[in-house]
N, C-alpha and C positions, 0 to 999 in steps of 0.2 A: 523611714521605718527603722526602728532602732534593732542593734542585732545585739549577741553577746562576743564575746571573744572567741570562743569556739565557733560559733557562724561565721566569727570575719576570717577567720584562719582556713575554714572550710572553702568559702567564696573566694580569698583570694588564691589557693590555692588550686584551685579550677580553672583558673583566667578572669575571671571577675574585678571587675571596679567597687571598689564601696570608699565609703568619707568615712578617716579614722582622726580623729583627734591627736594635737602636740600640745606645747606648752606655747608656741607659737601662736600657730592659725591650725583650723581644719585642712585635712588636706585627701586630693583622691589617689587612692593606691591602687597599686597594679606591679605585680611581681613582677621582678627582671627576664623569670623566666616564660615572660608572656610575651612576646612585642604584641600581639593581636589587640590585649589590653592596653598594652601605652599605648597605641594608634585609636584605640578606644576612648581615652583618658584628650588626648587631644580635642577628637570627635564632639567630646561632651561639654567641654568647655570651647570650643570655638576658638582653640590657640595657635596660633601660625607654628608651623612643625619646625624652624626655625628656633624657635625658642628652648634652651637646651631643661630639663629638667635634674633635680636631686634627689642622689641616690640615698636612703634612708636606710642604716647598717642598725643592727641588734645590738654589736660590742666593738670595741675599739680592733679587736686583732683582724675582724675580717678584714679590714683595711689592704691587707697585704695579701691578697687574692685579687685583686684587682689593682692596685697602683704599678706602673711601671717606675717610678722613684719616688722616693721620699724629699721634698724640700728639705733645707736646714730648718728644726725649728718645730718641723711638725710634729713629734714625738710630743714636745711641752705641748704646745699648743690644744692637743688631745685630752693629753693628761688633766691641763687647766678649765677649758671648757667643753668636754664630753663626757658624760649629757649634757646635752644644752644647744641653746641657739646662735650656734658656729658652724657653718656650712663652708668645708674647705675645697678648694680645685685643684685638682693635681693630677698631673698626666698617669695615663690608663693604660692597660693593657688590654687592644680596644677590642678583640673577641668575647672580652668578658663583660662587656656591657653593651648590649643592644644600640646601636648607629641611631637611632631615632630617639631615645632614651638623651643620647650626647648629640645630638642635632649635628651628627656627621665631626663632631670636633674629635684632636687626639687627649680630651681633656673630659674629665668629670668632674662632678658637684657630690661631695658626702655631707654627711651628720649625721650624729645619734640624736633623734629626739629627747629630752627628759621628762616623756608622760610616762609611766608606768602600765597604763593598758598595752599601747601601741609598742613598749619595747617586747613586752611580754607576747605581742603578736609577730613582730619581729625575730623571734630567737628562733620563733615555729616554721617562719614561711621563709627564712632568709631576706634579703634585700628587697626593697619595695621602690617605687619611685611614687612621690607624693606630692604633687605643685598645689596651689592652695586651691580647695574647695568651690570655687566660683568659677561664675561665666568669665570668661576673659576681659580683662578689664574693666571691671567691675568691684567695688569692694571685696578684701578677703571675709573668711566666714570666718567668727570667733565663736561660733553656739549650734550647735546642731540646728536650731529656728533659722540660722542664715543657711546650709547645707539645702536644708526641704525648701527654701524660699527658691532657691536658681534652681534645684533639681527634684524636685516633686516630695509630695511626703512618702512615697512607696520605694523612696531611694535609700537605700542600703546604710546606715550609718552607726556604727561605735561610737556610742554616748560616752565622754570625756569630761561632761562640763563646759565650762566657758573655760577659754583657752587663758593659761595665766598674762602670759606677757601682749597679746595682742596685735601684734606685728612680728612681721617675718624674721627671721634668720640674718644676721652679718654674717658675708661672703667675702673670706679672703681669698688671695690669688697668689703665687708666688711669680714676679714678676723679674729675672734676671738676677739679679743680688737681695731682693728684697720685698714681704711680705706686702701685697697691697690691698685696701678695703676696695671692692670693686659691688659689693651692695649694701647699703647701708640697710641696719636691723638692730634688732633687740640688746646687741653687744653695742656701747658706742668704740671708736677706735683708740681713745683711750685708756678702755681698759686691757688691752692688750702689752700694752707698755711693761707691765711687771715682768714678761714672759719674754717679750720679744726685746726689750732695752731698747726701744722706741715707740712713736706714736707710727702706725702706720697710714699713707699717704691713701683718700680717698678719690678714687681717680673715674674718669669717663673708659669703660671697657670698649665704648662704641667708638671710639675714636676712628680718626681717618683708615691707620694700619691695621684695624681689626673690622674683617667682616660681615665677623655673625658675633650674637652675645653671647659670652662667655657664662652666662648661670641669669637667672629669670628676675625679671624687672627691669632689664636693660634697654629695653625699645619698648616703642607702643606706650598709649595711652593707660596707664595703672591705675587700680584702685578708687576706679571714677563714681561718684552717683550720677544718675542722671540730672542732679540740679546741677544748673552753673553754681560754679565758686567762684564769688570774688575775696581776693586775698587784702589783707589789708592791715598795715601797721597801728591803724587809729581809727577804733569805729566811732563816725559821726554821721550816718548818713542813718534817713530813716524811711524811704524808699524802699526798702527789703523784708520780703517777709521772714526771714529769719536770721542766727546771727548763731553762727558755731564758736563757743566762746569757755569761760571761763565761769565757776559756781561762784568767786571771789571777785568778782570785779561789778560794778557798775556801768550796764549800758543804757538806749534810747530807752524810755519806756516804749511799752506797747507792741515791742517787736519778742515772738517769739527765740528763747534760749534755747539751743541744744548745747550743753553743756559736757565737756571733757573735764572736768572736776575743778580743781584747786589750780591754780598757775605754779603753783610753787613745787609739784608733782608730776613731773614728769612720765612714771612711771602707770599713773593713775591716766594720764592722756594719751600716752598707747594703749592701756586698756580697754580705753573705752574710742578708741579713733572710728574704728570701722563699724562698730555696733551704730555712732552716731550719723557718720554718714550712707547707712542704709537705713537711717530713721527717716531720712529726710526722703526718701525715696517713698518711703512707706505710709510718709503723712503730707505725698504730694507736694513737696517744696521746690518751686521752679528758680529763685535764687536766694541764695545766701552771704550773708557776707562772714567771711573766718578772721577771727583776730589772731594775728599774725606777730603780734608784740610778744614773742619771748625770747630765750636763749638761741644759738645756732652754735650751743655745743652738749656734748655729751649725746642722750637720748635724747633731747630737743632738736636735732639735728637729722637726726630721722625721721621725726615727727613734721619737720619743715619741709624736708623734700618727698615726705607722702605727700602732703597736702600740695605740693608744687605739681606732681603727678596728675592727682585728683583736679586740678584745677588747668589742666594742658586739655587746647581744644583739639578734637581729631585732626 
């Protein structure tokens, strides 16, 4: 059910869940000053409470009502990408943000979205926590039609459009002397480099010395359809009914395309990642094969380790 801005402000200011649109993905919000609604927000997506969620600010200066310090660096870093899809962790001053919000950690997750609805809803309700839009494990939503598809059409949602970038948020971390990519997203690492005078290292946050994850996507099965994916450097096989691929390239005949656009576009195959693989769900595809011949750098790099996600069996 689509609401306006004034409804979502009204609702989430009640204690209410509703799906407000980023430039990202869809995402469901619940004010900070709710835990009933984050414990709700878990509820609705079936997310192991483990799992820590991001805290979504209106402007950059809130920042500093909630962090216990500032890394070196994070000052640029804000400046260069907020608004936008940079989700930073930094230690908290952990009264001010709900325990279940940080999955018990002394650490949170921020960003400014760059939709203009949701800032605008943002400035009214304060701080929201927003994980994406979907069943757990499950593709994210990029359109309100994915939002009603996991959660009813009578479910609450602030119509945005299709979400520009199509994939989640880059998750930095400040890790001892130095910034580190701990989720790979819509920023490749990069681009960072102008700001930070290096590339920052993309690392496993699950590692042996850490016991919980440190910001969402870290454990568990992501972003899965229900078709198997088979992953694959060179398609030749023609046993499959379908084949997530490329609009430029030539495959077997006679096997159905879902196509991520142009190869040479990166940008255009985050777009279109998760709309495609909820297509396949929606038109009954029990396996696929994904062509897996591109880059593993920049935004391709992202793009590779969804699909490596999407393609992990329980």
């Amino acid at each position: 059910m689509k609401i306006t801005v004034e409804e979502a402000i009204t609702l989430l200011k009640s204690g209410r869940v509703i799906a407000m649109p980023t430039e990202t993905v869809y995402g469901l919000a619940a004010s900070i000053f709710f835990p009933e609604a984050i414990a709700n927000i878990f509820h609705l997506k079936g997310r192991p409470s483990n799992n820590p969620l991001i805290v979504h600010l209106g402007t950059a200066a809130d920042i500093t009502l909630y962090a216990r310090d500032l890394p070196q660096k994070f000052e640029l870093l804000a400046e260069k990408f907020w608004p936008g899809p940079l989700t930073i962790v930094i230690p908290v001053i952990e009264d001010t943000i709900p325990a279940i919000a940080r999955a018990g950690l002394p650490t949170a997750a921020f960003r400014i979205p760059d939709h203009a609805l949701t800032r605008e809803v943002l400035i009214k309700t304060g701080p929201l926590v927003m994980p994406s839009a979907n069943l757990s494990g499950n593709p994210s939503a990029t359109s309100v039609e994915h939002v009603e598809k996991d959660f009813g059409s009578g479910f609450s949602v602030l119509d945005g459009g299709e979400c520009e970038k199509g994939v989640e948020s880059t998750i930095l971390c400040w890790d001892h002397d130095a910034w580190v990519v701990i989720r790979l997203g819509a920023l490749a690492p990069e681009d960072f480099a102008p700001v930070l005078g290096y590339v920052p290292v993309v690392i496993d946050a699950t590692s042996a010395h850490q016991e919980k994850p440190l910001c969402p996507g870290q454990l568990y099965r992501h972003y899965a359809p229900k078709a198997k994916l088979e992953l694959v450097e060179k398609i030749s096989v023609n046993a499959v009914e379908a084949i997530v691929g490329f609009s430029d390239r030539t495959y077997p005949e006679g096997i159905r395309l879902f196509s991520l656009g142009s190869s040479k576009d990166p940008q255009s195959a985050a777009h279109e990642l998760y709309a495609v693989l909820r297509r396949l769900d929606d038109e009954n595809i029990a396996h696929a094969v994904v062509d897996m011949n591109f880059p593993s750098q920049g935004l391709w790099l992202t793009l590779r380790e969804r699909l490596q996600k999407a393609a992990t069996s329980l």
